[in-house]
C-alpha positions as CSV (number, residue, x, y, z in Angstrom):
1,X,-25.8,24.1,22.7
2,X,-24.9,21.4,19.9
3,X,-27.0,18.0,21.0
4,X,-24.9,15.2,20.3
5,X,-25.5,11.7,20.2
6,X,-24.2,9.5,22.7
7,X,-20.7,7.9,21.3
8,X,-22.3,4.4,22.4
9,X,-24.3,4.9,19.5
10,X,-21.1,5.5,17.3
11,X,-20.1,2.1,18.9
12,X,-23.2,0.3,18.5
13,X,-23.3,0.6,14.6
14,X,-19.4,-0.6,14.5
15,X,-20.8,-4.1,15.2
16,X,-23.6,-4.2,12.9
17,X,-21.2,-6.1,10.5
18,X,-18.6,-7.7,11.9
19,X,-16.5,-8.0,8.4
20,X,-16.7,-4.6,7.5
21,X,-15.4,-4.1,10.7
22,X,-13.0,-6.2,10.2
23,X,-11.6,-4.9,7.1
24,X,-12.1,-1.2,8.7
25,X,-9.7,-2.1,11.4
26,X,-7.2,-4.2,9.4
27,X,-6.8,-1.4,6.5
28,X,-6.1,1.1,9.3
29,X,-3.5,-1.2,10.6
30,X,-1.9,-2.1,7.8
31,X,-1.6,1.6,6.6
32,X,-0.6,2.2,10.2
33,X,2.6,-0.3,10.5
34,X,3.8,0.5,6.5
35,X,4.2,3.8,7.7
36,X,6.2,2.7,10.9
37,X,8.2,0.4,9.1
38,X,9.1,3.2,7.0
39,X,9.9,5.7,9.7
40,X,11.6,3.1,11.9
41,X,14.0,2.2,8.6
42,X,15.0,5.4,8.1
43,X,15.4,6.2,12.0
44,X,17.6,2.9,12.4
45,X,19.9,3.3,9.8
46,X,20.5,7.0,10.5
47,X,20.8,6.8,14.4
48,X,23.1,4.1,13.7
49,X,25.4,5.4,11.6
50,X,25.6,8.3,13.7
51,X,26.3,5.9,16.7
52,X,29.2,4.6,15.5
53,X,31.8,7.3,15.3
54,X,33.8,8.2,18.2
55,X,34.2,12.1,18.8
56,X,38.0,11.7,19.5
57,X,38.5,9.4,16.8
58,X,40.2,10.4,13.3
59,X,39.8,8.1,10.5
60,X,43.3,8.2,8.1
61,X,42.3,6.5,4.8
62,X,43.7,6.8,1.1
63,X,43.8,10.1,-0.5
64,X,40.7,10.2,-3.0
65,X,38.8,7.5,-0.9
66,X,37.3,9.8,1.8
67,X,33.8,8.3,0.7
68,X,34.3,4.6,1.4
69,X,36.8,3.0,3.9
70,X,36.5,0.0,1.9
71,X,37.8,1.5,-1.1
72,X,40.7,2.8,0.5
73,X,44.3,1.5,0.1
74,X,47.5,2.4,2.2
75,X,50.4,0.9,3.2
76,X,51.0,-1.0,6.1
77,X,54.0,0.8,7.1
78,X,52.0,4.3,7.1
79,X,50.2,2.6,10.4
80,X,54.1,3.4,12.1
81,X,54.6,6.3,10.3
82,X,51.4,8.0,12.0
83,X,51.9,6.3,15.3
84,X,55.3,7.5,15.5
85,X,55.2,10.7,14.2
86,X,52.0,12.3,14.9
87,X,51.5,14.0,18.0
88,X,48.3,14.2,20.0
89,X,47.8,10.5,19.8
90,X,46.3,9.1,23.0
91,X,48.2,6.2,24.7
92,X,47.5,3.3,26.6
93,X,49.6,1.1,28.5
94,X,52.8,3.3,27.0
95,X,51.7,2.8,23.1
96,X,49.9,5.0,20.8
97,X,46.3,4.2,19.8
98,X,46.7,3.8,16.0
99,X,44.7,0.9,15.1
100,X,45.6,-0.5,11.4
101,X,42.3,-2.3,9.9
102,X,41.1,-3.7,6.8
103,X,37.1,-3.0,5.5
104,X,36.6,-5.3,3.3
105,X,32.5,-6.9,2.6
106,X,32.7,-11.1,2.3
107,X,30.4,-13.8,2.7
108,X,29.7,-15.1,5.6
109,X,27.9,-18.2,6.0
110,X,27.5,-21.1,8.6
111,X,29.0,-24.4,8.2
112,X,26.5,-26.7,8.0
113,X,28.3,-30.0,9.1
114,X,29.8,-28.3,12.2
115,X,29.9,-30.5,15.7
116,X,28.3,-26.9,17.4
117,X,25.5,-26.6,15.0
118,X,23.1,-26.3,18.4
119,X,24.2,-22.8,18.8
120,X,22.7,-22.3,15.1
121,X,18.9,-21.8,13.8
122,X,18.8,-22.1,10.3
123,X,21.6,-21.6,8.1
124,X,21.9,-18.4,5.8
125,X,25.1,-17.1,3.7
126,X,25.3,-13.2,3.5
127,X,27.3,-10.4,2.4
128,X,29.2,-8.7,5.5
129,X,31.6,-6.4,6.7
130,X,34.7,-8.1,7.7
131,X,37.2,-6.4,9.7
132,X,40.7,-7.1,10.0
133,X,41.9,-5.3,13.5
134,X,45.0,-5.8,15.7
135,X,44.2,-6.0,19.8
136,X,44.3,-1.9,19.5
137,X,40.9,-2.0,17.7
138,X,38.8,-3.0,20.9
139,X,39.9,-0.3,22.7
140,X,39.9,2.6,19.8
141,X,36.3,1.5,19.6
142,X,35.0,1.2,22.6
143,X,31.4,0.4,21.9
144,X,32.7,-2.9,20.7
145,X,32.3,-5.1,24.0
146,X,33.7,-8.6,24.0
147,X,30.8,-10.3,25.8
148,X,31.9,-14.2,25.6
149,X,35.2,-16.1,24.7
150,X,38.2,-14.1,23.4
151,X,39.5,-12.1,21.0
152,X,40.7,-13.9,17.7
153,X,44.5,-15.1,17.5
154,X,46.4,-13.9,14.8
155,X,46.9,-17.6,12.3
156,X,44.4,-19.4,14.3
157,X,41.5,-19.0,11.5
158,X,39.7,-17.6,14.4
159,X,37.3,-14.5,14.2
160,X,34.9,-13.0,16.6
161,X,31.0,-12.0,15.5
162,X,28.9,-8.8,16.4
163,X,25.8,-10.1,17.7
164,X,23.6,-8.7,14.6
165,X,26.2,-10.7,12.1
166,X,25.9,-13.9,13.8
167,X,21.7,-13.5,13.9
168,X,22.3,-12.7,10.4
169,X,24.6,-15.9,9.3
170,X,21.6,-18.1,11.2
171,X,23.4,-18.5,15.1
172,X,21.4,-17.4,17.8
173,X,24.1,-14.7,19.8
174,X,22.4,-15.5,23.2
175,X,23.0,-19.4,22.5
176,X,26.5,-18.6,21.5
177,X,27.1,-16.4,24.4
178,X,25.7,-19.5,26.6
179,X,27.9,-21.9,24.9
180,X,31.3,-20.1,24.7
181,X,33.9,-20.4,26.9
182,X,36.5,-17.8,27.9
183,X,39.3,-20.4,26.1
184,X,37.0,-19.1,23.1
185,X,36.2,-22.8,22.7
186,X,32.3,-24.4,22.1
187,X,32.0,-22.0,18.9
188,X,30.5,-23.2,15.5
189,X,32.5,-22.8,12.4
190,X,31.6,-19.7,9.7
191,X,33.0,-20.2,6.5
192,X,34.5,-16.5,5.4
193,X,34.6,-16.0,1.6
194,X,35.8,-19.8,1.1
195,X,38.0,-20.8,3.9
196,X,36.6,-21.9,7.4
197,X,37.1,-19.8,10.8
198,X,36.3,-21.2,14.3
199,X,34.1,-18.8,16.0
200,X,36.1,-17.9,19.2
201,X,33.7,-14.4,20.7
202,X,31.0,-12.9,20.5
203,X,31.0,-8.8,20.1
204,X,28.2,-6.6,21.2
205,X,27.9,-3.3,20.1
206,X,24.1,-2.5,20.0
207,X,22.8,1.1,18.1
208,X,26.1,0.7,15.9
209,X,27.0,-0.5,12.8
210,X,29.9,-2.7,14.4
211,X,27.0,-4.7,15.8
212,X,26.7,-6.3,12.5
213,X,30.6,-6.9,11.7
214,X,32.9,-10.0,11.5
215,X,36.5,-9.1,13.2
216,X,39.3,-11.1,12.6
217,X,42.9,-10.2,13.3
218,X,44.6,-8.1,10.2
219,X,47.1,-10.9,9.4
220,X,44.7,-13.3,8.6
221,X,42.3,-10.8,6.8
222,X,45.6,-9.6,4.5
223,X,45.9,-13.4,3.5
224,X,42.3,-14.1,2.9
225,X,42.2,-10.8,0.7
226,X,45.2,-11.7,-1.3
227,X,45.9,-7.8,-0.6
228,X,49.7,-6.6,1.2
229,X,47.7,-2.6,2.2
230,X,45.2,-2.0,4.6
231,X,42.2,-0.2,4.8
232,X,42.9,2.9,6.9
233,X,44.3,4.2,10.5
234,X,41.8,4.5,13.2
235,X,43.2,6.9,15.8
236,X,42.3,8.1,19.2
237,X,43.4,11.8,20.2
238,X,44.9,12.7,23.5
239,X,42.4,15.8,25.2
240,X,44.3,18.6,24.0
241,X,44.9,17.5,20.1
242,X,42.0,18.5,17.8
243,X,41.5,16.5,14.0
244,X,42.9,19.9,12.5
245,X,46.7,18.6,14.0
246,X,45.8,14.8,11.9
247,X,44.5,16.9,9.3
248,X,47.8,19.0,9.0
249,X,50.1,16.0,9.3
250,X,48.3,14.1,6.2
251,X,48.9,17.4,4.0
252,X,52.3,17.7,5.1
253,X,53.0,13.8,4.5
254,X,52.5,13.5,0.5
255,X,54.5,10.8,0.6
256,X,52.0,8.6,2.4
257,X,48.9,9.6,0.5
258,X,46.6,10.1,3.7
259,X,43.2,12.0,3.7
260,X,42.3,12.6,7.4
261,X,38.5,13.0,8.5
262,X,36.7,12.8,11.9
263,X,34.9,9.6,12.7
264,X,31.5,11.5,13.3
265,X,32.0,13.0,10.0
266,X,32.8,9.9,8.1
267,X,29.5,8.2,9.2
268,X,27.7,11.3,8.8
269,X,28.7,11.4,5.4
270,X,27.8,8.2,4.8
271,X,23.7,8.7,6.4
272,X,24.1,11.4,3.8
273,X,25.3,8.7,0.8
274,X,22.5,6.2,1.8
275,X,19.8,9.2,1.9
276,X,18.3,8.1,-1.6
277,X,17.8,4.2,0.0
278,X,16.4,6.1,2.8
279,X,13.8,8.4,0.5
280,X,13.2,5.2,-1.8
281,X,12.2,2.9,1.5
282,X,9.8,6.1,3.0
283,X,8.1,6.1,-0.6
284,X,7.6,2.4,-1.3
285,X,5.9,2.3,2.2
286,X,4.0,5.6,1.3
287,X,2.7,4.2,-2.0
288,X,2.2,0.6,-0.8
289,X,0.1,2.4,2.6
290,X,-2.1,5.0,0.0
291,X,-3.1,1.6,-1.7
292,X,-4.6,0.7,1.6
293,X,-5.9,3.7,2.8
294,X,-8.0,3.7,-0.6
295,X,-9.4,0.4,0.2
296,X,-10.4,1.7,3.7
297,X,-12.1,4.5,2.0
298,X,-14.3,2.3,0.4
299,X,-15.0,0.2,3.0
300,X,-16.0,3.2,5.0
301,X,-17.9,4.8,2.5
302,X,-19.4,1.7,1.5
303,X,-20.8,1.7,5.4
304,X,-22.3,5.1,5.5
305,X,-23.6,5.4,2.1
306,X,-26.1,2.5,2.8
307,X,-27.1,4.6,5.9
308,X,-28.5,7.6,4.3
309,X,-32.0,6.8,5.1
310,X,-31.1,5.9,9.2
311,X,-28.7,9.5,8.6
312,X,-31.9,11.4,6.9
313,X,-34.2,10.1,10.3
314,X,-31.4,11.5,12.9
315,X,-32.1,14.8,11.1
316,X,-36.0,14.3,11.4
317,X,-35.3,13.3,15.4
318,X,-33.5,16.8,16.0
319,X,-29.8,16.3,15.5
320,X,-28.1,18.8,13.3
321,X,-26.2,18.0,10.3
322,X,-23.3,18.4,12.9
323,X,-23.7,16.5,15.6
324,X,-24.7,13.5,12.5
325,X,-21.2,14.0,11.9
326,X,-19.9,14.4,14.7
327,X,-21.0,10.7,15.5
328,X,-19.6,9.3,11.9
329,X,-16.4,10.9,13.1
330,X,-16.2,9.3,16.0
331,X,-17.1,5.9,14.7
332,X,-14.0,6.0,11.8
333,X,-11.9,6.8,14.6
334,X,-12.6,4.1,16.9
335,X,-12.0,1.6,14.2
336,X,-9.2,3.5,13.1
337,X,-7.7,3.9,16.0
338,X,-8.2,0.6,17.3
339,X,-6.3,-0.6,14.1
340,X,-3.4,2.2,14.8
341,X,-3.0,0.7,18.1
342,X,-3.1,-3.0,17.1
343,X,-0.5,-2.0,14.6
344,X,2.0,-0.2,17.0
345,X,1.4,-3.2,19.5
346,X,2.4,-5.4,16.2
347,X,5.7,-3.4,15.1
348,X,6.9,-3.4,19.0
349,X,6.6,-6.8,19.1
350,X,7.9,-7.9,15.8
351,X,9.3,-5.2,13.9
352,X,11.7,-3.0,16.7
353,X,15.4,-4.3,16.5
354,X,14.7,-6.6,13.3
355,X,18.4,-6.3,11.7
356,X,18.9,-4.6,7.8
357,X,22.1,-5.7,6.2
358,X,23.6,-2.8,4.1
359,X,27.3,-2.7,2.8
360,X,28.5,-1.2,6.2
361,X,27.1,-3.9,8.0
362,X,23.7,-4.0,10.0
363,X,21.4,-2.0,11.4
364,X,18.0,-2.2,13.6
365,X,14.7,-1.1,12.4
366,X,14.2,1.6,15.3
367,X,10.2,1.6,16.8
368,X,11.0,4.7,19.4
369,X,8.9,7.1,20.0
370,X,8.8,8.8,17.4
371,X,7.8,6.5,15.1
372,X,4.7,5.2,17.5
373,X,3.6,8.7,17.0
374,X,4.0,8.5,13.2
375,X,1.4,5.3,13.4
376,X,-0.9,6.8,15.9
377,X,-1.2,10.1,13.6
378,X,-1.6,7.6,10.5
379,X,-5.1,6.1,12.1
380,X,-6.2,9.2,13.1
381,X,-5.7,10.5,9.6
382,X,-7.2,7.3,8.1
383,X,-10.2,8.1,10.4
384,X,-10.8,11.3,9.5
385,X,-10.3,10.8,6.0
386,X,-12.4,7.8,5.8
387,X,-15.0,9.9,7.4
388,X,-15.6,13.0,5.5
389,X,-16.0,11.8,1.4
390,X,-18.8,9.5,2.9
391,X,-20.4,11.9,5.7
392,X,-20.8,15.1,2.6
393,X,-22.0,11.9,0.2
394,X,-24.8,11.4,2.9
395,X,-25.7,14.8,4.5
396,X,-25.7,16.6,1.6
397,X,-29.1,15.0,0.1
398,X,-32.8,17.1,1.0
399,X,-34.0,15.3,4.0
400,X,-37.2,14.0,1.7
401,X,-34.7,12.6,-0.9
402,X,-32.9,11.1,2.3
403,X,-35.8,9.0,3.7
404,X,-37.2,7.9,0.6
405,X,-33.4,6.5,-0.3
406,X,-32.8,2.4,-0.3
């Protein structure tokens, strides 16, 4: 029977140097949490995008612009055309659910001499979506929850923020929540492009990419774009309609120019267009993380190559080459390990839910599951790797060579 030496032993020799320890455990980490980062990127912006599209929705944009809605230009009489003339539309209250919007990405920025600047934290001007919707857009896209004030007013200069978009353009959404009324009054100002807009509710939508939208009513959105076509039709079908019916309609109405595609496929085709950003985020984090796992690797083999003669006398005392390394396993892997875990503790606390802006809007940085799992296996490969270079470098010298070594 292999006799092994207690792991007590393993733990003893961690603390022999304190800053080697140190630097053990923070490369681990820091190996650990690039690679969560990474995963947790990648995770967020796919899951949502995926998120977002409704299964009975049907997306109706411009013929030739079935890769970005806010390329896409059709009239804003089509919006009639399709709502009275296609069948299968749901209804709601008596009228279809055809929702005319406009996609359009603006600046959006805080206005820094605004009476309500206690909702705010620190000012910060960024490119968003901005969507121009009509009262049919809140219930065609029903994870869009008005959770404070109102909805806009068409010539008001009023808009309403997704919760990720106000973090993003510095106003703290639980403050504004706190602060709104259901008049819509107590909101700060945003300035939109160039022209001011009282902030009248706040939009929740978490998982999507609505989360991180600006939504103002289509009238005002047609001004401030200088444009007289929208964006595209958002419909809801009725149970027994399938997208093949929208599909047949837009082919048999050339005279409107229409390209119909399912919601689920339009964002799915989109995960698919950002795919590269996705790769180029995972590789950055890989490089940036092998730079640190090298460093570890030295510190580790830095600490058992200055053991070879202590390594040489466990062989004289009876333990086998592999039970020697059996205990230099054990003590990369509690360093290692111990840095994995600080570093999934580190990304829960600071990383999970911190919002991206992209073109489409905004996204979460996703720590699940998964992606804890991704840093655990990182410090247990760190350990193991940082383990073996250093434990042949030591165990492969003649036991005489071994104790004579400095």
């Amino acid at each position: 029977m292999l006799r092994l030496l207690p792991i007590s032993y393993a733990a003893r020799n961690l603390g022999r140097s304190p800053s080697r320890l140190m630097l053990s455990v923070g490369g681990a980490a820091l190996v650990a949490i690039l690679s969560m980062a990474g995963a947790g990127f990648a995770i967020g912006m796919a899951s949502a995008l995926r998120s977002s599209g409704q299964e009975r929705n049907v997306v109706l944009l411009g013929a030739g612009s079935e890769e970005s809605v806010e390329r896409s230009e059709i009239t804003q009489s089509a919006a009639g055309v399709v709502a009275a003339s296609l069948s299968g539309i749901a209804t709601f209250d008596g009228r279809p659910l055809a929702s005319p919007e406009i996609n359009v990405a603006l600046s959006v920025m805080l206005r820094s001499n605004d009476s309500a600047a206690p909702a705010s934290t620190d000012a910060a001007e960024y490119i968003g979506l901005v969507r121009g919707i009509t009262p049919t857009a809140f219930i065609v896209h029903p994870q869009a929850r008005l959770v404070a004030g109102r909805a806009p007013q068409a010539g008001a200069n009023e808009v309403a923020l997704g919760a990720s978009a106000a973090r993003a353009a510095g106003i703290n959404p639980d403050v504004l929540a706190s602060v709104l009324t259901d008049a819509g009054s107590g909101g700060p100002e945003v300035i939109v492009d160039t022209r001011p807009f009282r902030v009248v509710g706040l939009i929740r939508a978490p998982g999507t990419v609505i989360d991180g939208e600006t939504w103002m009513p289509l009238s005002d959105a047609l001004v401030l774009t200088q444009r007289d076509t929208i964006s595209a039709v958002i419909i809801t079908l009725s149970p027994d309609a399938s997208a093949s019916d929208v599909t047949d309609f837009a082919q048999r109405r050339i005279d409107l120019e229409l390209s119909a595609i399912s919601e689920p496929d339009y964002y799915a085709s989109q995960s698919a267009f950002y795919r590269p950003v996705r790769i180029m985020v995972l590789a950055s984090a890989v490089l940036v993380a092998l730079g640190a796992l090298l460093g570890g690797l030295n510190t580790m083999y830095a600490a058992f190559a200055s053991r070879v003669r202590e390594i040489g006398m466990l062989q004289v005392l009876g333990f086998t080459r592999k039970a020697v390394t059996a205990s230099l396993l054990q003590e990369s892997l509690i360093a290692s390990m111990t840095g994995a875990l600080v570093a999934v503790v580190l990304a829960i606390l600071f990383l999970d839910g911190i919002a991206i802006q992209f073109s489409m809007g905004t996204f979460g940085i996703k720590i699940d599951e998964f992606v804890v799992a991704i840093g655990l296996a990182t410090g247990l490969f760190v350990g193991v790797a940082g383990c073996v270079v250093p434990a042949i470098r030591c165990l492969r010298l003649p036991l005489p060579s071994a104790l004579k070594s400095d």
